[in-house]
N, C-alpha and C positions, 0 to 999 in steps of 0.2 A: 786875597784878603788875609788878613793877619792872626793867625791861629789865636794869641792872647789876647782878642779885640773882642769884647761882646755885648750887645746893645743894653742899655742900663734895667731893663725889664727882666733881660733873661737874666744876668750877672746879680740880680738879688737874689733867684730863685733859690738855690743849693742852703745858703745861708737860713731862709726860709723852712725849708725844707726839715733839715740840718738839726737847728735849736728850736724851733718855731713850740711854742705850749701844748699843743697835740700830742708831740712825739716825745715833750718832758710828763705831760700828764699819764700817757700810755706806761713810761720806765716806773712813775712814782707808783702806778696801780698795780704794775706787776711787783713791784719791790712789797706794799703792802701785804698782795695775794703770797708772797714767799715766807713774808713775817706769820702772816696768820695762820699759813699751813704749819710752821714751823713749831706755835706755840700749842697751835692742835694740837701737835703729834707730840710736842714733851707732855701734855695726859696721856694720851694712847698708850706711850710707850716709854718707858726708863731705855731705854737705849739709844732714843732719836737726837738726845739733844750731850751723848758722851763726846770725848776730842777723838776717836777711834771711829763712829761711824760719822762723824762732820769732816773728819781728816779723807773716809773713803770715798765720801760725796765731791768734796771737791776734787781730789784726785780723780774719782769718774765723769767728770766733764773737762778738766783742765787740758786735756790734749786733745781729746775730742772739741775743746772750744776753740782751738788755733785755725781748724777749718773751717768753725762755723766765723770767724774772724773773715778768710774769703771767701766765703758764701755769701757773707753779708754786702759786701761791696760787687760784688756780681749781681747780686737782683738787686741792689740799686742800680747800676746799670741796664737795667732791662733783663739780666740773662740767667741762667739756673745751670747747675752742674750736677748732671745723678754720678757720674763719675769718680765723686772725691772717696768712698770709701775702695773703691775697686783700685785708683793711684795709693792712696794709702799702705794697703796690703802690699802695692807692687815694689813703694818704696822698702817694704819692711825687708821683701824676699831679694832686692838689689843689693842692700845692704848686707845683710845673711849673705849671700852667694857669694860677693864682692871679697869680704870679710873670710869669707872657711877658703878660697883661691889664694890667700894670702897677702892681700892688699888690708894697710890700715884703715880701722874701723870710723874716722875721721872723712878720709877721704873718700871712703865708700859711701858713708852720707852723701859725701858733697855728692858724688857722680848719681848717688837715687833723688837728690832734692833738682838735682837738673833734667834728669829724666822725666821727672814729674813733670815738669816747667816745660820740657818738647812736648808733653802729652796735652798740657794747656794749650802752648800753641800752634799745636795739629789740629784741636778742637775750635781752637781762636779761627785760626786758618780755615775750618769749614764753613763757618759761621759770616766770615767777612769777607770770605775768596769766591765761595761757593753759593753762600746764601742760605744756608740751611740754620733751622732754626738753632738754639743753647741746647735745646732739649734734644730736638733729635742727634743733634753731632755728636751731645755727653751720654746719650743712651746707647750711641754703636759702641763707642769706647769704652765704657763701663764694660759689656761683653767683652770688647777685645783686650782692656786690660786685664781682667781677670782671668780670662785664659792666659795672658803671657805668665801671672803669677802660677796658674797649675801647669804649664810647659815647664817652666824655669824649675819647678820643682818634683816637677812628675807626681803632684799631689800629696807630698810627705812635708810634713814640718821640720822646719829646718832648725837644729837645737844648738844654740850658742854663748854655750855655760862657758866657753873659752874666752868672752869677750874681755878685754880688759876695764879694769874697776873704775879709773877716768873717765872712761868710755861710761860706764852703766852707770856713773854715779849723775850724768843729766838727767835721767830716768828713775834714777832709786834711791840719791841723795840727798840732803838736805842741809840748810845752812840757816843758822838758829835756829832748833828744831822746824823749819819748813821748809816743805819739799820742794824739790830745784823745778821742778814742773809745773809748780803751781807758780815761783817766783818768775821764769822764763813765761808762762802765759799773762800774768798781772801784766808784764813788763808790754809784751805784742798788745795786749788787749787797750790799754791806756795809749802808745804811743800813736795806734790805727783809729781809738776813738778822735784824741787827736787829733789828728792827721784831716780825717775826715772832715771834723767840725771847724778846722780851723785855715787847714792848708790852702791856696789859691791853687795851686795846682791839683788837685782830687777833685776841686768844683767842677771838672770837665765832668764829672763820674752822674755827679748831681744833675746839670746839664744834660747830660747824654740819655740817661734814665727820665729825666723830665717830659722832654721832649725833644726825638734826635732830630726830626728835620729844623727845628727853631736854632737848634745848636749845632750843625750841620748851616746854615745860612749865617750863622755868626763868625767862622770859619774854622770852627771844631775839629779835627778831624775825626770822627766819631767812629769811626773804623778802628783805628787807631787804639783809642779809648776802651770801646769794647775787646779788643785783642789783648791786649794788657792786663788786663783785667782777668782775664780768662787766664792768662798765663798766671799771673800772682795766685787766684786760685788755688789751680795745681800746685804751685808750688808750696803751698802752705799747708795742704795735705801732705804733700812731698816729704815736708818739716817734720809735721805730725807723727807719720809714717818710723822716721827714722826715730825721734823718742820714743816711740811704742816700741823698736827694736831695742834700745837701750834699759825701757825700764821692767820687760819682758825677759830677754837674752834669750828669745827665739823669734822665727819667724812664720807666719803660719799661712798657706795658700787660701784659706778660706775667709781670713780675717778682715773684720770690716763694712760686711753685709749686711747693709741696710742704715750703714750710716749716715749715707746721704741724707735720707728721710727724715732721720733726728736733725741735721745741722739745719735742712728747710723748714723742720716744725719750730726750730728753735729759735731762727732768723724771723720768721709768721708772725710768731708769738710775740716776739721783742717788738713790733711794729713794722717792720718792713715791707711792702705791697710787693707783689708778684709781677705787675703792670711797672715796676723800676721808679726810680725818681725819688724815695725816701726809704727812711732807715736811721740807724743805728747800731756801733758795734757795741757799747753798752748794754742798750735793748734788746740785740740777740744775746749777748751773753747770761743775761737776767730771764730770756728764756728757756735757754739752757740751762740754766740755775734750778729754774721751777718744774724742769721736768727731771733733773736730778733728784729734789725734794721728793717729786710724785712717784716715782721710783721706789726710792730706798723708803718713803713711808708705805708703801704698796708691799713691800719684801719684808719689812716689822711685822706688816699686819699678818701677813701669812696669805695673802691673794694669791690666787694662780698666776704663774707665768701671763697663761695664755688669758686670760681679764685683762691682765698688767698692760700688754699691746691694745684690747678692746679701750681701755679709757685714756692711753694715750693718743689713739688716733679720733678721739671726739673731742679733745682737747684742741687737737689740730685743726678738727674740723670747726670748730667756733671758733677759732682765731682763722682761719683763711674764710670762714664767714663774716666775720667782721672788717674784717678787711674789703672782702668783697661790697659789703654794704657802706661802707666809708667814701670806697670809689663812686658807687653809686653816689653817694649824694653831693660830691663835688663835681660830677656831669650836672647834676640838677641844678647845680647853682651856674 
């Protein structure tokens, strides 16, 4: 049967999915909750609303948002990655090592952003070879890559104030006063929202996350789908990975711990179910937006640290509640 053939029920779905008023009402109420905290916080505080700490907020999720960018289209797939911060790190020390060996800092990307991408589909490959679930194949590797980064460096950070200025200026640069980091994620972030909402081809992802054996009898190869996916993934940690080396000029074996957890809170948040089938990379981005906000208005206030994580992870927790209860009532119906 013809992989581009799909019976006119499922072939609406993605589209549904996709733009449907659920998933624009969700973006419009998180965009509100970001205004309102925002206006909050210019009483709380004369600092919240300067171009110095708006300029820090976005720069602290702009590269952390390129992962949540494949996060996001992996649990719409059905699948989850605890592994993106531990790839990230690995990229940073591929690149470092690559780089002080004496290879250009160009090409040492490229070889950490493909590495990443074998690490996707070694994880793809357990998942659609073997049968094991996202989670358990991205949680061995998550261990295993994070050792290779403290192997690779014997646990020292690896310092790379030699890097060339070309090189750091994707990282530290800026072109009419904005930073190249934030113009390069605007850029991924629009053309994957894009992509998503508009392309015939990513409606496999839609499909697939919907429901695989409906899409699997349409003749999806949903294997396929899912593996791809897993790859892109990594590889956009892989990305991430290497601008943190650029706008850093080090590399650090420990770096990236617990990133995973934010780009899933942030994917939750934005609308995305966990159960695959919808999403938004707008809507994760706008969740990472808001937990940026909750952050740096959290670090104004003078909160502890150790609070800071207590009310992010209840934040998480009513958004993967709601979620949960959404599902629920679309069983009921």
């Amino acid at each position: 049967m013809s992989e581009t053939i799909a019976p006119p029920a499922l072939a609406a779905a993605p589209r549904a999915k996709a733009g449907a008023s659920p998933i624009k009402l969700r973006e419009a109420g998180l965009l509100l909750i970001i205004v309102a905290l925002c206006v909050v916080m210019s009483f709380a505080s004369e600092y919240f609303l300067t171009w110095d700490n708006v300029r820090a907020m976005l720069l602290s999720f702009s590269i952390e948002g390129i992962v949540v960018v494949g996060m996001t289209v992996l649990l719409i797939v059905g699948g989850i990655d605890l592994s993106v911060g531990s790839v990230v790190c690995l990229a940073m020390v591929i690149t470092g090592k690559l780089f002080l060996l004496g290879l250009d800092p160009w090409t040492s990307g490229l070889v950490a952003i493909g590495c990443s991408a074998l690490i996707g589909a070694m994880i793809g490959g357990c998942v659609t070879g073997i049968g094991l679930s996202h989670f358990i194949a991205s949680l061995a590797f998550m261990v295993i890559v994070r050792g290779m980064s403290l192997a690779l460096t014997q646990g020292t950070p690896q310092s790379l104030f030699s890097l060339p200025p070309e090189f750091k200026f994707i990282g530290q640069g800026a072109l009419g006063g904005i930073p190249v980091v934030i113009i390069i994620f605007a850029l991924i972030v629009g053309a994957s929202d894009f992509a998503l909402r508009r392309a015939a081809l990513l409606r496999k992802v839609f499909y697939t996350g919907s429901n695989e054996k409906a899409a699997l009898y349409s003749g999806i190869r949903t294997g396929h789908v899912k593996f791809w996916v897993t790859v892109l993934c990594s590889a956009m940690a892989g990305l991430a990975g290497v601008i943190y080396t650029a706008r850093f000029g080090a590399a650090t074996p420990t770096f990236g711990i617990g990133m995973e957890l934010n780009a899933i809170a942030a994917v939750v948040i934005g609308g995305a179910s966990l159960k695959g089938g919808s999403g938004t990379v707008l809507g994760a981005v706008l969740g990472l937006a808001l937990l940026s906000v909750v952050s740096s208005s959290l670090i104004l206030l003078d909160v502890s640290p150790y609070w800071q994580d207590v009310i992010k992870g209840l934040i998480l927790l009513v958004a993967v509640t709601v979620d949960h209860l959404l599902n629920v009532k679309k069983i009921l119906r």
